[in-house]
N, C-alpha and C positions, 0 to 999 in steps of 0.2 A: 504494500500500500504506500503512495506516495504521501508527501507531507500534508498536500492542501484536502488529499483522499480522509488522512487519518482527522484533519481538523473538521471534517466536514461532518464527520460520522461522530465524533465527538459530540459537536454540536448539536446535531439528533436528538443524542441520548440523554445532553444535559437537558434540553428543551423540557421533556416528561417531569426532571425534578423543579425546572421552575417555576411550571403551571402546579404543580403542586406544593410546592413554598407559597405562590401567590394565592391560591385557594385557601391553604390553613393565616394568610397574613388576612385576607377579611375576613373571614368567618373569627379571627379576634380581635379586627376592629369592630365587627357586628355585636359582637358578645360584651356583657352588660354583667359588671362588679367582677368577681374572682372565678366564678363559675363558666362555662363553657357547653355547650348541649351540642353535639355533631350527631348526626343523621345516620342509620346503622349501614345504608345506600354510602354514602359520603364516603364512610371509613372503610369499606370492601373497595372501592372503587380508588381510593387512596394505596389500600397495599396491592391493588392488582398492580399501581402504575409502579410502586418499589419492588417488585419482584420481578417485572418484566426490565427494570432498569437490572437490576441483579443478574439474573441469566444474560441479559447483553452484555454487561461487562465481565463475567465468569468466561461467557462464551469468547469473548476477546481475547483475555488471557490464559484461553486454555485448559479453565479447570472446571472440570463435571460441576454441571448441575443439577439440584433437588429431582427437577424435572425429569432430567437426563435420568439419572437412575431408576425414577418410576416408573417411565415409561420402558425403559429396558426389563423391569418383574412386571409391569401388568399396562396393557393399554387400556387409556379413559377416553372419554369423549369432553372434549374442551367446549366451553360454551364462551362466545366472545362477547364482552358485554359493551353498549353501545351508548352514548348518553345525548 
């Protein structure tokens, strides 16, 4: 992969973490005293986006992932969710 190849693809991956930093930054400027209420939708939909960041960067550097091994003892049917 050339240099502009490896920054471009970088870029991708960061994008998923800063829609999601800017997601949890209103949802606490929305939030009112100490307490905090997030949506049980919100928070699935939160770790789907850190685990897909995780497996791309595992897969980049070469080393198995979670997924990777499940699917090697049992195939599942993946549901993509859509917002």
């Amino acid at each position: 992969m050339e240099k502009s190849d490896k920054a471009s693809y970088l870029r991708r991956r960061l994008s998923q973490l800063k829609v999601l930093t800017r997601l949890f930054e209103h949802e606490l400027d929305l939030g009112k005293g100490d307490e905090i209420v997030f949506d049980r939708h919100l928070i699935e939909n939160a770790l789907d986006t850190l685990e897909v960041f995780i497996e791309d960067a595992e897969a980049t550097i070469g080393g198995k992932t979670q997924r990777t091994l499940t699917e090697k003892s049992e195939v599942k049917p993946q549901v993509t969710r859509l917002n």
